[in-house]
Backbone as CSV, one residue per row, in Angstrom:
resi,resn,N_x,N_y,N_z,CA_x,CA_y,CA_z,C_x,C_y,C_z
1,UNK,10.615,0.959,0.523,9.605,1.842,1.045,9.777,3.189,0.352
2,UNK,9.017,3.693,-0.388,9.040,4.849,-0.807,8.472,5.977,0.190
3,UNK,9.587,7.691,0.066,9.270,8.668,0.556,8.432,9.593,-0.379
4,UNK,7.455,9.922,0.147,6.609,10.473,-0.591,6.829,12.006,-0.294
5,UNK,6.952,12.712,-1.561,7.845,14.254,-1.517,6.341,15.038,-1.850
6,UNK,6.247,16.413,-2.256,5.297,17.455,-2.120,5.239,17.010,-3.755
7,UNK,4.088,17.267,-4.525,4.026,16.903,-6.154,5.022,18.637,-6.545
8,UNK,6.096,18.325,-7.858,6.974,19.587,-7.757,7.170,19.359,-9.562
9,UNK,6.576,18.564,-9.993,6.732,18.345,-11.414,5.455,18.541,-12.192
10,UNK,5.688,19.287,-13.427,4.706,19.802,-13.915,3.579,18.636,-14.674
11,UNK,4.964,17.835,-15.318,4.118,16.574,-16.397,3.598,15.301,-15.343
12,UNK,3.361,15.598,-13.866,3.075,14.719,-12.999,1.039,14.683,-13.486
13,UNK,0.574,13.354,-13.371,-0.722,13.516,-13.834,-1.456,13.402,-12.497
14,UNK,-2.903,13.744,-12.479,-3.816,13.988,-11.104,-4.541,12.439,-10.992
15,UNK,-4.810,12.407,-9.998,-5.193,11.244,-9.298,-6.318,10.873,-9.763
16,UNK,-6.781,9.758,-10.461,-7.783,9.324,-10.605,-8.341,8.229,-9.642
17,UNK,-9.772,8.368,-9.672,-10.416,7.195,-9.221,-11.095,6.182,-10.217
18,UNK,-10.561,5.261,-9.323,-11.150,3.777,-10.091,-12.432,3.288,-9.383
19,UNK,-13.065,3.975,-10.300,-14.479,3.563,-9.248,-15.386,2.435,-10.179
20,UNK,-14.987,2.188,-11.095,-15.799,1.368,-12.105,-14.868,0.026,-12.460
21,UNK,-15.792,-1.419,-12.024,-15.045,-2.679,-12.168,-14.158,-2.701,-13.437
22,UNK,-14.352,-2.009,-14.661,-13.580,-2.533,-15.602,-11.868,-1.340,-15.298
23,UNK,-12.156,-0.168,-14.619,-11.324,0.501,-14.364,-10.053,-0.027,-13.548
24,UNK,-10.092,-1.560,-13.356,-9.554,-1.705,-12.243,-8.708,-3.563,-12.653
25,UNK,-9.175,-3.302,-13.603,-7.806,-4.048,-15.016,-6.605,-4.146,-14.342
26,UNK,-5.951,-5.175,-13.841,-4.539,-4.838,-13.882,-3.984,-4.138,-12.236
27,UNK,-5.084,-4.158,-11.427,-4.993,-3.448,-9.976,-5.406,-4.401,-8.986
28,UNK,-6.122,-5.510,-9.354,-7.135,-6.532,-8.348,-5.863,-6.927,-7.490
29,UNK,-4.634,-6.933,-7.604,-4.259,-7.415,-6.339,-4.147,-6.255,-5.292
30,UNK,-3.994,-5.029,-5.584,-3.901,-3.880,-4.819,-5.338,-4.150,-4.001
31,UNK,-5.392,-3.928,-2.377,-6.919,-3.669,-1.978,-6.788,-3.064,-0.515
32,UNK,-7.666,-3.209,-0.077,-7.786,-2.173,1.570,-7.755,-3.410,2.452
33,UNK,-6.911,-3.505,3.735,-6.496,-3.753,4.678,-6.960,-3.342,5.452
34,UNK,-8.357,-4.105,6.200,-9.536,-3.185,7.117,-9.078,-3.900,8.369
35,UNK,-9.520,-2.996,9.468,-8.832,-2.988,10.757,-10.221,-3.466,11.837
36,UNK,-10.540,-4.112,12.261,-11.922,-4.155,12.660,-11.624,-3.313,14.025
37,UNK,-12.866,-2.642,14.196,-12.546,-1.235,15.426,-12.087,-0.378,14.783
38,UNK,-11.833,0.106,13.684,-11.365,1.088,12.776,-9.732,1.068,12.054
39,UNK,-9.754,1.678,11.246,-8.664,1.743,10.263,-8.389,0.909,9.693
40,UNK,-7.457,1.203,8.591,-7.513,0.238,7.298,-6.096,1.126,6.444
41,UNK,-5.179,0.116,5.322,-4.452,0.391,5.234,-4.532,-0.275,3.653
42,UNK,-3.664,0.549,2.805,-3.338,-0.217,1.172,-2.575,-1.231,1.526
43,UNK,-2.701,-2.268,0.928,-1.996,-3.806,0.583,-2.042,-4.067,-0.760
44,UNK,-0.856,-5.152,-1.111,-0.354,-5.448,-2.484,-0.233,-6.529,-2.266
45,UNK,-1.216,-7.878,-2.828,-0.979,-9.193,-3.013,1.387,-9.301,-3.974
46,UNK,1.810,-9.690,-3.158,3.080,-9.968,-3.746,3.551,-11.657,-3.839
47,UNK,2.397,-12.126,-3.760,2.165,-13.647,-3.427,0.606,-13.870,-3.320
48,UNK,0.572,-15.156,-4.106,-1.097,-15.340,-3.959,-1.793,-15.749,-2.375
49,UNK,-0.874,-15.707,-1.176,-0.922,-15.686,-0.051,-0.520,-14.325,0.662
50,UNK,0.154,-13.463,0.509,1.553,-13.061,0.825,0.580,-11.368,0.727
51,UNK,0.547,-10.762,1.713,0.462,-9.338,1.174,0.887,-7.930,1.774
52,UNK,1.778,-7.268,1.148,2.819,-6.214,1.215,1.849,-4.816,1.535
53,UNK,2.603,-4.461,2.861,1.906,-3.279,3.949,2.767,-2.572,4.548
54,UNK,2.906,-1.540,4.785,3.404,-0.593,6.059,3.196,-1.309,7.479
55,UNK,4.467,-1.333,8.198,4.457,-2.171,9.785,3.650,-1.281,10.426
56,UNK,3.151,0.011,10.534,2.555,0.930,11.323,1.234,0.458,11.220
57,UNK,0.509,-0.705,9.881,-0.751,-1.037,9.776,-0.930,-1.966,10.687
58,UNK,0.371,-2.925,11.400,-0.091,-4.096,12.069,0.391,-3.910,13.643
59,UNK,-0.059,-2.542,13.971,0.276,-2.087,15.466,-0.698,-1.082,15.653
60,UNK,-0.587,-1.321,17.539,-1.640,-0.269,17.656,-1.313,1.089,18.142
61,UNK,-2.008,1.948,18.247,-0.940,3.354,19.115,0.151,2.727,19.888
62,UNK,-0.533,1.865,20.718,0.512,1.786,22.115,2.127,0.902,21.605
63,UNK,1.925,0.910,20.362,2.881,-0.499,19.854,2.804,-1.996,20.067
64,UNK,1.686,-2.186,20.715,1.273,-3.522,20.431,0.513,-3.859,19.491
65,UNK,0.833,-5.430,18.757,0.610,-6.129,17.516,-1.138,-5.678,17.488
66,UNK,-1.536,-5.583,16.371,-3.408,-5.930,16.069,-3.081,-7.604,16.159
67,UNK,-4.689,-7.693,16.731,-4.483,-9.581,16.527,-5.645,-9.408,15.494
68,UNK,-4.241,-10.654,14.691,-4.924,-10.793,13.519,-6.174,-11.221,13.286
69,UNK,-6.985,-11.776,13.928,-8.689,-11.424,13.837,-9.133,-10.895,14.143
70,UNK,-8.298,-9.730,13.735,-9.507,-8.077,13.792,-8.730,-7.699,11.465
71,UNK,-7.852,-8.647,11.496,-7.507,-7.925,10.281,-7.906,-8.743,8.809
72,UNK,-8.396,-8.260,7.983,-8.881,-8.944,6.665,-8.322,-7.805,5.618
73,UNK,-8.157,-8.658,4.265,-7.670,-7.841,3.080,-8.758,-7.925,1.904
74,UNK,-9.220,-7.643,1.376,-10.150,-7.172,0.512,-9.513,-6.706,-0.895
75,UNK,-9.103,-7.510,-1.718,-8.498,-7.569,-2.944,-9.591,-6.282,-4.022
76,UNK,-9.284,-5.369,-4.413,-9.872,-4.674,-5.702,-10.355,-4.676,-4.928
77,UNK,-10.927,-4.000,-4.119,-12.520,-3.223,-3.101,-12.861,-1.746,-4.165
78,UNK,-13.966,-2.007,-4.637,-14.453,-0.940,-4.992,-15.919,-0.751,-5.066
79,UNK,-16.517,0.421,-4.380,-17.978,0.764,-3.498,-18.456,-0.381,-2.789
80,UNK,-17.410,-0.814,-1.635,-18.220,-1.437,-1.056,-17.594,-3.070,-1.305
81,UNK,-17.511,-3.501,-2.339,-17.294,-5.069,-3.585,-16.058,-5.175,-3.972
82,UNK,-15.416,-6.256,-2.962,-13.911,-6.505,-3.453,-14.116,-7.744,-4.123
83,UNK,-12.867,-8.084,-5.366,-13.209,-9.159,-5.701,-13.196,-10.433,-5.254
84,UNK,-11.972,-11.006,-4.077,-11.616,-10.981,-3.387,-11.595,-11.021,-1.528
85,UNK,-11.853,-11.604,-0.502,-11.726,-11.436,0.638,-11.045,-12.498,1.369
86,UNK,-10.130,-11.871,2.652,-9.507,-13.211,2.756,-9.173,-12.579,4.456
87,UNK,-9.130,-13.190,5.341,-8.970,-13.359,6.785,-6.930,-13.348,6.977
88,UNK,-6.575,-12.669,7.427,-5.130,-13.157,8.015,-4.932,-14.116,8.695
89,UNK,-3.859,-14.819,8.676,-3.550,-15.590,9.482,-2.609,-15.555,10.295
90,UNK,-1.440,-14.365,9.773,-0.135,-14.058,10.797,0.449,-12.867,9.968
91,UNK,0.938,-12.099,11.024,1.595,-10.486,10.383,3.238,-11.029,11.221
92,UNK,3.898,-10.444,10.080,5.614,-10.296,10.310,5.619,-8.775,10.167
93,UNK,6.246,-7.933,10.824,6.618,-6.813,10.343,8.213,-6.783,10.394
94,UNK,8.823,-5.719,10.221,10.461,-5.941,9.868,10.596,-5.921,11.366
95,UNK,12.188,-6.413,11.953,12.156,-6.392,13.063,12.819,-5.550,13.468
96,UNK,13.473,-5.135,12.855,13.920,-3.218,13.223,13.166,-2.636,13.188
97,UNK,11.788,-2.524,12.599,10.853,-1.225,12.785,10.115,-1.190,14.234
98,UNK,9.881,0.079,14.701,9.288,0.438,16.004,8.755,1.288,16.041
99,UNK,7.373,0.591,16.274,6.083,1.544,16.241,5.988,2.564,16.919
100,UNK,6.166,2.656,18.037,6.133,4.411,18.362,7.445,5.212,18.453
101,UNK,8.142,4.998,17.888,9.010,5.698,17.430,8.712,6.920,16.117
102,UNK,9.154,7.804,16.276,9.011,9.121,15.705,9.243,8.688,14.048
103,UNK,8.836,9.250,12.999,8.411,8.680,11.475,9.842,9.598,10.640
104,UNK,10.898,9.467,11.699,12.105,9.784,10.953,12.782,8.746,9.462
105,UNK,13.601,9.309,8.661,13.941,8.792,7.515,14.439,6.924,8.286
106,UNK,15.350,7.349,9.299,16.130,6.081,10.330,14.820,5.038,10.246
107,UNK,13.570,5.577,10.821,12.636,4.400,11.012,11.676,4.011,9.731
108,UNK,11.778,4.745,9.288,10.716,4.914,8.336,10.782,3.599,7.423
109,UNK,12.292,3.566,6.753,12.874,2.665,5.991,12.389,1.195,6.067
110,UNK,11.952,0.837,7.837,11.557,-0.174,8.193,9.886,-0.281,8.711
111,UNK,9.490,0.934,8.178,7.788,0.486,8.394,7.229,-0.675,7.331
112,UNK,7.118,-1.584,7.743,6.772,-2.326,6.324,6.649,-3.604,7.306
113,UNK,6.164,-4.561,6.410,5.287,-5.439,7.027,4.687,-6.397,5.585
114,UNK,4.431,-8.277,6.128,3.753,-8.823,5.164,2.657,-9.482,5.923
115,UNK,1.763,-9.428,5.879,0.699,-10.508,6.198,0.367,-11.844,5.086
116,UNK,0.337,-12.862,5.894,0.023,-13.986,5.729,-1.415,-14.461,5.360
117,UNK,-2.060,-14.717,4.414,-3.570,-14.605,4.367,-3.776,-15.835,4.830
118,UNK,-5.189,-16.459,5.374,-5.705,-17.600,5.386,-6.052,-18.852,4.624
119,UNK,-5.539,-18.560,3.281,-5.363,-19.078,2.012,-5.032,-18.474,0.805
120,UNK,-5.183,-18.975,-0.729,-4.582,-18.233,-1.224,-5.752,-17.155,-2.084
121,UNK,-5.336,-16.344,-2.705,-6.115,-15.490,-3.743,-5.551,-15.977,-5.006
122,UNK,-6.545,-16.873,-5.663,-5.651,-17.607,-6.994,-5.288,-16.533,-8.291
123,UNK,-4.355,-16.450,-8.625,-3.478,-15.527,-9.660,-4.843,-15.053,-10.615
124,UNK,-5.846,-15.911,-10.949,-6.246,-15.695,-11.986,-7.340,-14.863,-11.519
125,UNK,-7.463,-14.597,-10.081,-8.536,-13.241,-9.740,-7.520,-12.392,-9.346
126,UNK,-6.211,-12.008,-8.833,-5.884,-11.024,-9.033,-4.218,-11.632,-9.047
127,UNK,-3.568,-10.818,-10.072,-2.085,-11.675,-10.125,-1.076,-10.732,-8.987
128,UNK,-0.648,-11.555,-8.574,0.301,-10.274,-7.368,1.363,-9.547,-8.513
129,UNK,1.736,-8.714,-7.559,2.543,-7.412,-7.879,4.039,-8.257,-7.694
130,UNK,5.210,-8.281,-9.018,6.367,-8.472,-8.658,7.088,-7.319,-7.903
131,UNK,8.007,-7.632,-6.760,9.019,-6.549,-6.230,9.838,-6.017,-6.609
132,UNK,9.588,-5.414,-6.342,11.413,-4.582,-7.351,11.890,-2.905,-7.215
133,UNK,12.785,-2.571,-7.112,12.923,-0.897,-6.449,13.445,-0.218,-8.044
134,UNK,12.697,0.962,-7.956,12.329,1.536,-9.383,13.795,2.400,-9.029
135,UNK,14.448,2.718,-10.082,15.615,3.433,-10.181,15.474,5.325,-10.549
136,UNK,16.343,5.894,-10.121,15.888,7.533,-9.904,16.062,8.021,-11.347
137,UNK,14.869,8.657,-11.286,14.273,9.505,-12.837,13.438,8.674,-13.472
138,UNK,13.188,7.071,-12.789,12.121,6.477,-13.416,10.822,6.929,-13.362
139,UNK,9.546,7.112,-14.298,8.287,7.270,-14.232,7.863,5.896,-13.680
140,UNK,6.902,6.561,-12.073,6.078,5.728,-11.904,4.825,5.626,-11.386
141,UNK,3.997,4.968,-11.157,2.597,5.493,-10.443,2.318,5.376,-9.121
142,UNK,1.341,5.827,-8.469,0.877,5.339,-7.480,-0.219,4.833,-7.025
143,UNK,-0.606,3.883,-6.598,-2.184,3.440,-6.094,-2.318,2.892,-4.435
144,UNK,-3.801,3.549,-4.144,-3.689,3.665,-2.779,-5.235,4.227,-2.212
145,UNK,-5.649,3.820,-1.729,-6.619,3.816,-0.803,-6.261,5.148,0.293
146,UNK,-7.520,5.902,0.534,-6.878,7.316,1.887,-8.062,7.824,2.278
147,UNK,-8.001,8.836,3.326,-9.068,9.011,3.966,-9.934,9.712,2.967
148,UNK,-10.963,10.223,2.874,-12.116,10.529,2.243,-12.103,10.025,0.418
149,UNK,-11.536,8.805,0.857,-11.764,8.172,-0.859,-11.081,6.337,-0.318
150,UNK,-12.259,6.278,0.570,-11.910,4.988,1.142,-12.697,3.749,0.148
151,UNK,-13.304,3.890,-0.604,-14.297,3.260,-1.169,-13.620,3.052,-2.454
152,UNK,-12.504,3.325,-2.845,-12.279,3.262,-4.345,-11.012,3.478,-4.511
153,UNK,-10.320,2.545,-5.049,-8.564,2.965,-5.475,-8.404,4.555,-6.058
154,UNK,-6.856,5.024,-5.563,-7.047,6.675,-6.662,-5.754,6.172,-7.177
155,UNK,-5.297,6.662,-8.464,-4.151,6.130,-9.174,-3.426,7.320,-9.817
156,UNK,-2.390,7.748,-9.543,-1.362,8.633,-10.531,-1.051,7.987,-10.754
157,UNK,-1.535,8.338,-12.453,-0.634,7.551,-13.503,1.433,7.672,-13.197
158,UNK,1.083,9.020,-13.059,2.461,9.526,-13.865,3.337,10.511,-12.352
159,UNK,4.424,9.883,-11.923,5.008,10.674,-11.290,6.714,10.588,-11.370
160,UNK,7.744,11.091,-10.780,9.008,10.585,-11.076,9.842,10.356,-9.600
161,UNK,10.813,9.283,-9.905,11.655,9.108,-9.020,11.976,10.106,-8.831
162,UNK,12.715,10.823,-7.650,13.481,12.119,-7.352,15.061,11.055,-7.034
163,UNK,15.412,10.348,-5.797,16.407,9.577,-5.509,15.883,8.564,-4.730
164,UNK,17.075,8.449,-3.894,17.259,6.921,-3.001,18.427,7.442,-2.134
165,UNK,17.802,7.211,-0.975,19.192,6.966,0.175,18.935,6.007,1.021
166,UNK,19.656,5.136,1.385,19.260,4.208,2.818,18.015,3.684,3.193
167,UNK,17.690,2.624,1.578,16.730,2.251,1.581,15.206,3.283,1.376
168,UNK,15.046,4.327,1.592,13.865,5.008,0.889,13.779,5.855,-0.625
169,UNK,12.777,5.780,-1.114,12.693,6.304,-2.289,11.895,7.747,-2.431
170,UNK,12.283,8.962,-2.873,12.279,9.604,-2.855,11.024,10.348,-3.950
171,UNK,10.005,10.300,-4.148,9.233,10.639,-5.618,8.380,12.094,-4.862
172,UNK,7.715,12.923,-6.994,7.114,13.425,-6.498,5.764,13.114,-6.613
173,UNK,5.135,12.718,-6.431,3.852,11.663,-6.502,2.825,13.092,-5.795
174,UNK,1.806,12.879,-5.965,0.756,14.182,-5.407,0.033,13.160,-4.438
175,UNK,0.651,13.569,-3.388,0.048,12.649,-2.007,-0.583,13.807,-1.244
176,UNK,-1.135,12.834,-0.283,-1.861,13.549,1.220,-2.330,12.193,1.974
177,UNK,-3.010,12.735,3.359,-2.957,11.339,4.372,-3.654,10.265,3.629
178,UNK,-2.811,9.576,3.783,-2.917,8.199,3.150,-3.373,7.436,2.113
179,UNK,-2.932,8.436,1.088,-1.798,8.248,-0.139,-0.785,7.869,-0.287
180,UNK,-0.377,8.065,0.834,1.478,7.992,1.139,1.858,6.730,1.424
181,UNK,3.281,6.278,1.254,3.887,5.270,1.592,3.295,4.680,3.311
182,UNK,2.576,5.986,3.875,2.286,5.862,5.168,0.745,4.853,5.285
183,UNK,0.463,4.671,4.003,-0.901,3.702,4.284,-0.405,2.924,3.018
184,UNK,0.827,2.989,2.764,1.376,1.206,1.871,1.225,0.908,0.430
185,UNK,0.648,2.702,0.061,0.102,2.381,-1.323,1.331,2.452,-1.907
186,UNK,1.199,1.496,-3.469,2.171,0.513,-3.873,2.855,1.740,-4.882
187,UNK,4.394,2.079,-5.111,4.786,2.313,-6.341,4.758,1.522,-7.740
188,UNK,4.328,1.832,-9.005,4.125,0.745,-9.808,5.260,1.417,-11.062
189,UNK,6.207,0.817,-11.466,6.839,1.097,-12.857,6.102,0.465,-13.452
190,UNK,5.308,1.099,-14.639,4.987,0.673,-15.587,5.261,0.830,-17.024
């Protein structure tokens, strides 16, 4: 789970939007995690079934589960047109994480969560994202879905590891609400 720090580096690049199908090369497994009754969260196909989220996406204020037919993932959504759509079928979140618990470093580590889709998204419309924890001073990006740019991936190219403690990662990435590790958008070494 990456901690998302204040942007503090100069050669860090600004957020683009991918608002145009060919812009979005190489991203189709990244897509929005819509909440029916509102909200929605970044997801990362990490399996052509399998897709990688923040546990805070599959709860509600009160800390009880969303049932999963209120939740669908939408592979590459852009204006509207994902390539992609697929129904859940079951959410795991970690079982140490606890939803209303305060968004300290202790809990944070364990917001995370995979949903189970209803079948698969075959590799060759969007290939999942391999896992892997980027090491400190690595350049990496970010992509992510957030409030008033819900319609279209935004992507820093270019940001850097800062560290790692106890499981979180530390970058300065140019975030705001939900940009952040807090709506699941994916770190990418590239």
């Amino acid at each position: 789970m990456a901690l998302a720090l204040p942007a503090a580096a100069q050669e860090n690049s600004a957020l683009d939007q991918l608002t145009r199908r060919e812009q979005l090369l190489g991203w189709e497994a990244v897509g929005r995690i819509d909440i029916e009754g509102g909200g929605f969260c970044t997801g990362t196909l990490i399996a052509t079934n399998l897709v990688l989220t923040a546990g805070h996406c599959v709860f509600e204020k009160d800390g009880t589960p969303v049932a999963v037919s209120r939740i669908r993932f939408r592979a590459g959504l852009v204006n509207g047109r994902a390539i992609a759509e697929m129904k859940v079928a079951r959410t795991v979140a970690d079982p140490a994480y606890l939803p209303t618990a305060p968004g300290t470093p202790a809990t944070v580590r364990h917001d995370v969560a995979l949903l189970e889709l209803e079948g698969d998204i075959p590799a060759a419309i969007a290939a999942p994202f391999v896992v892997a924890t980027p090491g400190t001073d690595d350049t990496v990006s970010v992509v992510s879905y957030a409030a008033g740019r819900e319609e279209a991936l935004s992507w820093q190219k270019t940001c850097q590891v800062l560290g790692q403690e106890n499981g979180l990662i530390a970058v300065d990435c140019d975030v705001s609400f939900g940009s952040s590790a807090r709506r699941a958008g994916p770190l990418v070494r590239r």
